[in-house]
C-alpha positions as YAML, in Angstrom:
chain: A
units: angstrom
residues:
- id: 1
  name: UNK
  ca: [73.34, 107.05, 57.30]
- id: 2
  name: UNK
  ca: [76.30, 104.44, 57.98]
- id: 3
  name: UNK
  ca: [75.73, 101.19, 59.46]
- id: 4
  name: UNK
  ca: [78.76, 99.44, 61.30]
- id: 5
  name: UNK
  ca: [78.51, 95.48, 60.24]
- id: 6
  name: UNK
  ca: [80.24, 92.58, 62.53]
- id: 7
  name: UNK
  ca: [82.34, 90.75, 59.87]
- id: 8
  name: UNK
  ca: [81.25, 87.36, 58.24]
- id: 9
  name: UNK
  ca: [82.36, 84.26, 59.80]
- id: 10
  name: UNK
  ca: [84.60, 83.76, 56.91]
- id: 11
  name: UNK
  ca: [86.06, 87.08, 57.31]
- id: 12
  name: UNK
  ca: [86.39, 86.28, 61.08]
- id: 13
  name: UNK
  ca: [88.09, 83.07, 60.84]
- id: 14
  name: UNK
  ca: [90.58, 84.66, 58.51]
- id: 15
  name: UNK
  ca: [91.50, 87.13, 60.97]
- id: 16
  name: UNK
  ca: [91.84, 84.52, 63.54]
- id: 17
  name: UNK
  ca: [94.63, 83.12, 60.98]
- id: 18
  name: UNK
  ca: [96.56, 86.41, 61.52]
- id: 19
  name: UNK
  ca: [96.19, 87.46, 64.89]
- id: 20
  name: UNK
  ca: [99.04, 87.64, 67.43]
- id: 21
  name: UNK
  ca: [100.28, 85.13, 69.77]
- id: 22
  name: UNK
  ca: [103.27, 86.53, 70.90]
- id: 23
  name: UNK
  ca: [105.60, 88.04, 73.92]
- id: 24
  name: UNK
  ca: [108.59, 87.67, 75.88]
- id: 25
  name: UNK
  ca: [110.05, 85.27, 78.13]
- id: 26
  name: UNK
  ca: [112.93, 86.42, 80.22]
- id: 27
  name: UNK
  ca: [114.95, 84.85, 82.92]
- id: 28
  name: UNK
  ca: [117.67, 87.33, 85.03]
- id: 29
  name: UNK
  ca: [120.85, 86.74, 86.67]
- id: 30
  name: UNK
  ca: [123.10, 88.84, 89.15]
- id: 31
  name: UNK
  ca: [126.32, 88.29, 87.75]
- id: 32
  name: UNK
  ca: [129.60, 89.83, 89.15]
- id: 33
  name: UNK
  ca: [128.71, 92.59, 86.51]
- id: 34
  name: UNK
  ca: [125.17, 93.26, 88.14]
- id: 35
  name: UNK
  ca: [122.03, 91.82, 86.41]
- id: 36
  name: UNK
  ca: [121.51, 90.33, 83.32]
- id: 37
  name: UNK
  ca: [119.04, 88.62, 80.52]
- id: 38
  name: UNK
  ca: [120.31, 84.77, 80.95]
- id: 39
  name: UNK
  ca: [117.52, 83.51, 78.74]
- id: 40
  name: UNK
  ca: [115.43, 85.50, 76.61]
- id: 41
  name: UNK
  ca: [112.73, 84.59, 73.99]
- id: 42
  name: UNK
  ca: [110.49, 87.32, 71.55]
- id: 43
  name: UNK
  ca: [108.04, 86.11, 69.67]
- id: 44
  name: UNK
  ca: [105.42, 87.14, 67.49]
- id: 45
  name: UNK
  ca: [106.49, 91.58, 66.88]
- id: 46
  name: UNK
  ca: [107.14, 91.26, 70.40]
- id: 47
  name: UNK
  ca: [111.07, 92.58, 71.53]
- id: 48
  name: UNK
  ca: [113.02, 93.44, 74.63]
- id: 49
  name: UNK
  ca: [115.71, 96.04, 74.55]
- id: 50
  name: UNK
  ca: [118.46, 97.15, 77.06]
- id: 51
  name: UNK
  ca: [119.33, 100.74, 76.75]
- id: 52
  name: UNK
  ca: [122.38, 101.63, 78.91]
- id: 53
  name: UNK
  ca: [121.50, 102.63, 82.33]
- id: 54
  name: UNK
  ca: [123.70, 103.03, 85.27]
- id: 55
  name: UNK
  ca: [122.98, 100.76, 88.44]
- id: 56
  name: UNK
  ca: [120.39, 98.64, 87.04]
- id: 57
  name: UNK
  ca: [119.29, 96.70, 84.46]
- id: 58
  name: UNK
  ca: [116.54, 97.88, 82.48]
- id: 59
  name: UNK
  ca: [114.69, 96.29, 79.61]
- id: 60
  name: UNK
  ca: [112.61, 98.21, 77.63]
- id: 61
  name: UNK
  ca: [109.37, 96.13, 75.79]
- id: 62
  name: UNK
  ca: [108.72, 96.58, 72.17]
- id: 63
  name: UNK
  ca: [105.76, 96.46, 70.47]
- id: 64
  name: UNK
  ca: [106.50, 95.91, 66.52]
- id: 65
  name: UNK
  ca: [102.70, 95.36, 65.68]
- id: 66
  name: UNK
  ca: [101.96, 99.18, 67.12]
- id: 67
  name: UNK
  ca: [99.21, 97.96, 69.13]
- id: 68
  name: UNK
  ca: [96.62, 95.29, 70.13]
- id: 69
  name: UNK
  ca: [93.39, 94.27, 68.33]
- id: 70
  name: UNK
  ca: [90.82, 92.15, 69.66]
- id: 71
  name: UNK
  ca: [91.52, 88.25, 69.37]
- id: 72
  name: UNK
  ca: [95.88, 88.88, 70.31]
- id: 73
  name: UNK
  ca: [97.55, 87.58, 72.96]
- id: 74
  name: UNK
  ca: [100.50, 88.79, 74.40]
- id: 75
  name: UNK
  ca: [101.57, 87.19, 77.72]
- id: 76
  name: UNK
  ca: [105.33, 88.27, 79.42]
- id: 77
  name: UNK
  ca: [107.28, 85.96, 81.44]
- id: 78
  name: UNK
  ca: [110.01, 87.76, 83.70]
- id: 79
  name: UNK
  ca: [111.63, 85.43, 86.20]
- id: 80
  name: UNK
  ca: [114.39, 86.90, 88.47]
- id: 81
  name: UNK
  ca: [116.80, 85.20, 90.20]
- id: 82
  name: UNK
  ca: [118.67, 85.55, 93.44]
- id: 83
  name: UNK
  ca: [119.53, 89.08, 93.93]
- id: 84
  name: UNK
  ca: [118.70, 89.99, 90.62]
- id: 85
  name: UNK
  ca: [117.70, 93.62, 90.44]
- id: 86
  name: UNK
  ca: [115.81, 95.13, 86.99]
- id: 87
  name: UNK
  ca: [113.44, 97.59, 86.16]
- id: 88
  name: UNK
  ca: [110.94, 96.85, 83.16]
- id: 89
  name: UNK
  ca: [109.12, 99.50, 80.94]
- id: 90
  name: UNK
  ca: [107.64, 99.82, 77.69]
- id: 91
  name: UNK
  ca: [109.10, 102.39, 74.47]
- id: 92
  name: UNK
  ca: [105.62, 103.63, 73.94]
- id: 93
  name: UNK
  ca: [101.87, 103.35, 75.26]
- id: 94
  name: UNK
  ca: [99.95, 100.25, 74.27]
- id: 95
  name: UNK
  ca: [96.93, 100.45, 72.07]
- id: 96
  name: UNK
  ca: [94.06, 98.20, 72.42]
- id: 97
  name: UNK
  ca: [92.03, 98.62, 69.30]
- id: 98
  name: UNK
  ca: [88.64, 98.33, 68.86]
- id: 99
  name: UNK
  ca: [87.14, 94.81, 68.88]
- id: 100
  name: UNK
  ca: [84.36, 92.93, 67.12]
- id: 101
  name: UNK
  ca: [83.99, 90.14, 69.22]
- id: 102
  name: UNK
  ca: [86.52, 88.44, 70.46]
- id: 103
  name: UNK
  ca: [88.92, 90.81, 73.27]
- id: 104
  name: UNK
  ca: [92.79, 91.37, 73.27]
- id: 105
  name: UNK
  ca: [94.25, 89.06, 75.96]
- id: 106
  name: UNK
  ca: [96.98, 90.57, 78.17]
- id: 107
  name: UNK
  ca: [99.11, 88.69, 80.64]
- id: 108
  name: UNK
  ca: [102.13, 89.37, 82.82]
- id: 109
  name: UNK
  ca: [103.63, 87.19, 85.49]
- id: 110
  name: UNK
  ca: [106.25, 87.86, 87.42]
- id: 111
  name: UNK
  ca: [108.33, 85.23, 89.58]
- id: 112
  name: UNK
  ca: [111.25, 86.79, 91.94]
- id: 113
  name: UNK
  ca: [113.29, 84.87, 93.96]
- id: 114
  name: UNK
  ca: [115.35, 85.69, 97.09]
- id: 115
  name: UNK
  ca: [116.66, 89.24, 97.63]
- id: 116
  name: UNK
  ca: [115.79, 90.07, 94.21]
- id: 117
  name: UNK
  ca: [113.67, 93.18, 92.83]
- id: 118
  name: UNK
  ca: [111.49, 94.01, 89.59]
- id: 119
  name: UNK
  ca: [109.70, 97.41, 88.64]
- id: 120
  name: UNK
  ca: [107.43, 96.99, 86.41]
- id: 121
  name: UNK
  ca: [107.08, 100.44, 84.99]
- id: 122
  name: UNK
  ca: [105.00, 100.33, 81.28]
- id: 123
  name: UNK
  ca: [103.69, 103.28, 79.87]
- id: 124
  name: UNK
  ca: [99.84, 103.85, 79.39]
- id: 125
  name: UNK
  ca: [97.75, 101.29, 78.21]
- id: 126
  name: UNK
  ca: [95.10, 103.26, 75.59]
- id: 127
  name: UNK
  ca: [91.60, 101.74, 75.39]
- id: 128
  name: UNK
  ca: [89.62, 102.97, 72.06]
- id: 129
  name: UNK
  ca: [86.53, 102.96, 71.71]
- id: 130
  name: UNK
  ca: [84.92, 99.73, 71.42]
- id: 131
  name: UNK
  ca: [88.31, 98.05, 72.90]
- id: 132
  name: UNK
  ca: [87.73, 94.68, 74.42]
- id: 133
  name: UNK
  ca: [90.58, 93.40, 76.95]
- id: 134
  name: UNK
  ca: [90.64, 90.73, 79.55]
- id: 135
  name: UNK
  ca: [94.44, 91.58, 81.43]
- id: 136
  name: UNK
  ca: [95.97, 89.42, 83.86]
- id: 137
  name: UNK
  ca: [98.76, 90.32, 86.20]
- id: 138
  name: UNK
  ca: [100.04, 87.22, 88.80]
- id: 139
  name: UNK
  ca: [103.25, 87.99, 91.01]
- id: 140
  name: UNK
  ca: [104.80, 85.14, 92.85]
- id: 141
  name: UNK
  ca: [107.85, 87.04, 95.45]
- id: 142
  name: UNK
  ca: [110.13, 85.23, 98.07]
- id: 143
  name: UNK
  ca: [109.88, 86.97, 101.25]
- id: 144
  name: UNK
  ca: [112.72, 89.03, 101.27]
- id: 145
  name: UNK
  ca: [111.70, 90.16, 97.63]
- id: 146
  name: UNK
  ca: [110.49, 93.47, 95.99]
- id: 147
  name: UNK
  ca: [108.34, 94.21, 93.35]
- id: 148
  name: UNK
  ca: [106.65, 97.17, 92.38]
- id: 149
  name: UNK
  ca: [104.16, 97.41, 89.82]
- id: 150
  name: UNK
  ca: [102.65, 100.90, 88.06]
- id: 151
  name: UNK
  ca: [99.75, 100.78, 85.66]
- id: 152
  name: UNK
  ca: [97.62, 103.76, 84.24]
- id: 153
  name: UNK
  ca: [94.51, 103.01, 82.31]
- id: 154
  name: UNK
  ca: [93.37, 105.71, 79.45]
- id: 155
  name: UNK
  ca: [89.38, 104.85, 78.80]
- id: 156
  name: UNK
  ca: [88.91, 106.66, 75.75]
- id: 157
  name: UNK
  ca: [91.17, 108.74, 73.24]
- id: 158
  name: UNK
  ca: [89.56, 112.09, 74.83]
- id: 159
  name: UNK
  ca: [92.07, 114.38, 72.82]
- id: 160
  name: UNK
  ca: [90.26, 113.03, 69.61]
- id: 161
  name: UNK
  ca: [87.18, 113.84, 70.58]
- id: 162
  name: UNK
  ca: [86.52, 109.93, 71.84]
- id: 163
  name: UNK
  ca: [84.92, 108.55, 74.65]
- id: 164
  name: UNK
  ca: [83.99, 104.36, 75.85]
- id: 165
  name: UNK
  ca: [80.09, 104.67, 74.89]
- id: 166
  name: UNK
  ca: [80.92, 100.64, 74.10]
- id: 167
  name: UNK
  ca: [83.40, 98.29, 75.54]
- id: 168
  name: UNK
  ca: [84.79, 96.23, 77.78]
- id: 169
  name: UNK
  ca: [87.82, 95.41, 80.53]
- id: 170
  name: UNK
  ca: [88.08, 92.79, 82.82]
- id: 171
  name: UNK
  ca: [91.62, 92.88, 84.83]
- id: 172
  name: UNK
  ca: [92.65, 91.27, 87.89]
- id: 173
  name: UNK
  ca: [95.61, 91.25, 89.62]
- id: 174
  name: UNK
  ca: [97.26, 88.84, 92.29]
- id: 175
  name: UNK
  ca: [100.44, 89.26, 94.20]
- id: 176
  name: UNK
  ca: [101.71, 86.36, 96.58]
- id: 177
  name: UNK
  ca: [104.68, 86.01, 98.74]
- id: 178
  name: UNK
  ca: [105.35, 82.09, 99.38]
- id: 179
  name: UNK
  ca: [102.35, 80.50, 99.59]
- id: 180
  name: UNK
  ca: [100.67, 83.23, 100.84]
- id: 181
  name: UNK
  ca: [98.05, 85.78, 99.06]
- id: 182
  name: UNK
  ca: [98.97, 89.29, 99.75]
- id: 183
  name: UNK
  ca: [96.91, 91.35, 97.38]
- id: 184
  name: UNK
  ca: [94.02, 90.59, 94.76]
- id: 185
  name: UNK
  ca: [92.06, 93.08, 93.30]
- id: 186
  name: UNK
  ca: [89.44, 93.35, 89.76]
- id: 187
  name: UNK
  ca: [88.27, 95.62, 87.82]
- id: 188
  name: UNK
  ca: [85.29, 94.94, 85.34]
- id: 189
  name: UNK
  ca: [83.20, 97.41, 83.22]
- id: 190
  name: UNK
  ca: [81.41, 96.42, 80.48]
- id: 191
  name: UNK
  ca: [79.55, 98.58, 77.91]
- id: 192
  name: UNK
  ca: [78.62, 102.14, 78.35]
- id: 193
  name: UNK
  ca: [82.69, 102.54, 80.36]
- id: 194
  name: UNK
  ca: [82.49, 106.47, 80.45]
- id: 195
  name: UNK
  ca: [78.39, 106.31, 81.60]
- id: 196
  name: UNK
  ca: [79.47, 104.35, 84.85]
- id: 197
  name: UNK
  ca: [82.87, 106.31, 84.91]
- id: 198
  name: UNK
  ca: [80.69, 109.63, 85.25]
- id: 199
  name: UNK
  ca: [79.05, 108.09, 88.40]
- id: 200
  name: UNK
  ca: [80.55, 109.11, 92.06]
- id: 201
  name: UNK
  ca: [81.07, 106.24, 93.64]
- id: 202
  name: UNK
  ca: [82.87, 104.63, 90.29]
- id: 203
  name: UNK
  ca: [85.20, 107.29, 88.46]
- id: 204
  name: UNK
  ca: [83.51, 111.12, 89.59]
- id: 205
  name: UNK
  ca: [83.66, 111.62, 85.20]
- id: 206
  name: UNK
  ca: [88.26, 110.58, 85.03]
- id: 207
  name: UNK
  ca: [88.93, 108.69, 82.53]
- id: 208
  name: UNK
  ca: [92.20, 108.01, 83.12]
- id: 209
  name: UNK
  ca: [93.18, 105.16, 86.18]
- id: 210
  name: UNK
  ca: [96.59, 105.49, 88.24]
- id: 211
  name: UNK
  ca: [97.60, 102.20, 90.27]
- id: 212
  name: UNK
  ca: [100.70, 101.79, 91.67]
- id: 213
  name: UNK
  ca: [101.47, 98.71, 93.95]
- id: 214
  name: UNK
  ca: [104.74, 97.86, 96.02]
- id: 215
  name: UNK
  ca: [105.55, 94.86, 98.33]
- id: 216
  name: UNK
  ca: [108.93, 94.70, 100.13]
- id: 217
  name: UNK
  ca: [109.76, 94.10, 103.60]
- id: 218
  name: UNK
  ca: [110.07, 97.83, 104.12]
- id: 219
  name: UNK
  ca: [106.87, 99.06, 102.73]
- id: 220
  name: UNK
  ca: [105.48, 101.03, 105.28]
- id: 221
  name: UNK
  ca: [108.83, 103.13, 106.26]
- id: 222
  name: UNK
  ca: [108.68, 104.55, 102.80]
- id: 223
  name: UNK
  ca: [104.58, 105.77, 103.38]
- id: 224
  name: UNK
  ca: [105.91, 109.51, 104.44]
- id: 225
  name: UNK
  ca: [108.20, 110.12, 101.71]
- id: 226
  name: UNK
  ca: [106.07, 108.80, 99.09]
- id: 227
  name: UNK
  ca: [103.18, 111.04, 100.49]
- id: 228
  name: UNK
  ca: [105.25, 113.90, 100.25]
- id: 229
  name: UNK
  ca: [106.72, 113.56, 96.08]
- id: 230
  name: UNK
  ca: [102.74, 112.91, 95.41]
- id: 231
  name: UNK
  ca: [102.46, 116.09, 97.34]
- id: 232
  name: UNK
  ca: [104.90, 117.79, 95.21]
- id: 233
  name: UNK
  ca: [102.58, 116.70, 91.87]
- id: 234
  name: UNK
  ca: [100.09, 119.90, 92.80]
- id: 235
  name: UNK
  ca: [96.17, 118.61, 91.55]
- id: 236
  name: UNK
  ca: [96.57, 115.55, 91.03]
- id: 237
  name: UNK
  ca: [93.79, 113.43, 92.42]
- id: 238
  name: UNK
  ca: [95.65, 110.69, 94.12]
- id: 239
  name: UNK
  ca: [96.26, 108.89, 97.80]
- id: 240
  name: UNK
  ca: [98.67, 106.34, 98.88]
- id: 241
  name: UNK
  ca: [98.05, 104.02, 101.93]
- id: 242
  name: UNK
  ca: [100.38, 101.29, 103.45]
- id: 243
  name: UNK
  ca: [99.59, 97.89, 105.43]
- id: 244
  name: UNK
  ca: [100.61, 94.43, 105.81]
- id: 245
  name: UNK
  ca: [104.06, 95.07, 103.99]
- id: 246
  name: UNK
  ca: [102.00, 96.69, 100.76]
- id: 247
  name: UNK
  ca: [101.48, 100.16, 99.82]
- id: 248
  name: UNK
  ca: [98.97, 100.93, 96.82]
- id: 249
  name: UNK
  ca: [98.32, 104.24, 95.17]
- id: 250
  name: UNK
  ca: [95.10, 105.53, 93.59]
- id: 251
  name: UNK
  ca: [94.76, 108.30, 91.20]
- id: 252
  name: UNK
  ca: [92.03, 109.24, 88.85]
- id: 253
  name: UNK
  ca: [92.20, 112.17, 86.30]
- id: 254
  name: UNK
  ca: [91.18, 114.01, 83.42]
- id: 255
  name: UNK
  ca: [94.66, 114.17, 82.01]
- id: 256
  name: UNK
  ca: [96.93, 111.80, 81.72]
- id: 257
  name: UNK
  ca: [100.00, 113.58, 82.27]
- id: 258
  name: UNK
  ca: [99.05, 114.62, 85.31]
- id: 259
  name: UNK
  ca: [98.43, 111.01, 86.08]
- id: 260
  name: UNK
  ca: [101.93, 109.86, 85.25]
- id: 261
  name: UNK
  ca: [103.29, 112.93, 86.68]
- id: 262
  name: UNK
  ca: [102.06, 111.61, 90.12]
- id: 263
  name: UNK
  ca: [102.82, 107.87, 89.91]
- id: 264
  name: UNK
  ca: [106.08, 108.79, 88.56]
- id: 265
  name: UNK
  ca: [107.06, 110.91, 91.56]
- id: 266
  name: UNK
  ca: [105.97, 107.44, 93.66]
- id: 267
  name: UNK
  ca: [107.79, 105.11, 91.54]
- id: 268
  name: UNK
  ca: [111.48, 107.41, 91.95]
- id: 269
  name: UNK
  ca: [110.39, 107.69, 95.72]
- id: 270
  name: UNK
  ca: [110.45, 104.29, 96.08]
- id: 271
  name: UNK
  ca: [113.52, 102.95, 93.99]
- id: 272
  name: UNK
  ca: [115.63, 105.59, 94.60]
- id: 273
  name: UNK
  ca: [116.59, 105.96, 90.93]
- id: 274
  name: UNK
  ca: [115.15, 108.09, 87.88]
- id: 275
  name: UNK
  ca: [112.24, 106.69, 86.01]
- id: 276
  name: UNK
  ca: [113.37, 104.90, 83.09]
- id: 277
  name: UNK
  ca: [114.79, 107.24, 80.06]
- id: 278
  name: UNK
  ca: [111.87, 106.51, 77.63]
- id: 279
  name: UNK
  ca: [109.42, 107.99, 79.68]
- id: 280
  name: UNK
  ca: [111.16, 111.15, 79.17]
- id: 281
  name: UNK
  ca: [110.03, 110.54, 74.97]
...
């Protein structure tokens, strides 16, 4: 028989000593050159690369730590400025590790300014088993402004034989243009994630969670085309919609490479350029 034990609250106030308060803090330019990092700052194992890439500036986020445990907080700053044109992604899927009490805090805001563009194109983000996060995502866009944002959820390590009896993830999302509130959505499940994931109405047994979002002033000329490269992805189970200048993708899956498959057929529609080289890792 084994018996799982919640540390002491010595041993938990020494691991609040350690744990990670970190991220990055970017602010991009269009230069005569195209865009570029005018201020950066990294902190705490978090970095920001620039692999070469032709067209567009891409940064690539770096994890040093090799994951999240519960009680870190990483929170990413990107502001773009006029014109300013980048695409963001990550050089591997983020962890989140299990948690004893306290969760992982996430938290990514995004400011663009006139005529400018960010896609914000991370790899997976891995729950394990008894993973605790509380995720934040707040976009602020000028009106002529572009952002697209892709996020796929893995609720278990299912290769390893894992699944969410325990856990918890409470995300939210909010996307404004001016002063104006465009899109908000949530997402909360707490404790027995694949039980309610198994139900119909919540996940029909996936356990892995495609969302792509996209405001521009364009939006709903691109519905057709994106339609047709999710099309082209064969079983995925995914549908795209478009309204009010926003178009949002579902999937949900049992795989996530089919998953990324689909949302990366969107993202390409949609930018007109490949999906960023370490995807292809």
């Amino acid at each position: 028989m084994s018996v799982t034990a919640c540390p002491s609250e010595a041993a938990q106030d020494a691991l609040r000593r350690i744990r990670v308060r970190g991220g990055v803090r970017m602010e991009l330019a269009n230069g005569p050159r195209g865009t570029f990092a005018a201020r950066m700052h990294e902190a705490d194992g978090y970095r920001v690369r620039f692999p070469e890439a032709s067209g567009c500036c891409e940064a690539v986020l770096v994890n040093t730590g090799g994951g999240v445990a519960g009680g870190d907080e990483a929170r990413f700053e990107i502001a773009a400025g006029a014109g300013a044109t980048a695409t963001i992604s990550s050089v591997a899927a983020e962890r989140v590790y299990r948690a004893h009490a306290e969760p992982a805090r996430l938290s990514v805001s995004l400011a663009l300014a006139a005529a400018s563009r960010i896609d914000w194109l991370p790899q997976e983000t891995i729950l394990y088993a008894g993973a605790r996060l509380v995720r934040r995502v707040d976009v602020a866009l000028a009106a002529d402004a572009a952002v697209t944002l892709l996020d796929i959820l893995v609720l278990g390590r299912r290769g390893s034989g894992e699944r969410m009896v325990d856990g918890a993830l409470d995300d939210r999302w909010t996307i404004r243009r001016g002063d104006r509130l465009v899109h908000m959505e949530a997402v909360r499940l707490e404790g027995a994630i694949d039980a309610a994931m198994q139900r119909s109405a919540v996940g029909s047994g996936a356990h892995v969670i495609g969302t792509l979002v996209h405001v521009a002033p364009d939006t709903e000329d691109k519905l057709d085309g994106v339609r047709a490269a999710l099309g082209a992805c064969g079983d995925a189970d995914v549908a795209a919609s478009a309204w009010q200048g926003k178009l949002v993708i579902r999937a949900l899956g049992s795989r996530s490479d089919r998953v990324r498959q689909a949302l990366a057929a969107a993202a390409s529609c949609l930018s007109g350029r490949r999906m960023p080289q370490v995807w292809a890792c």
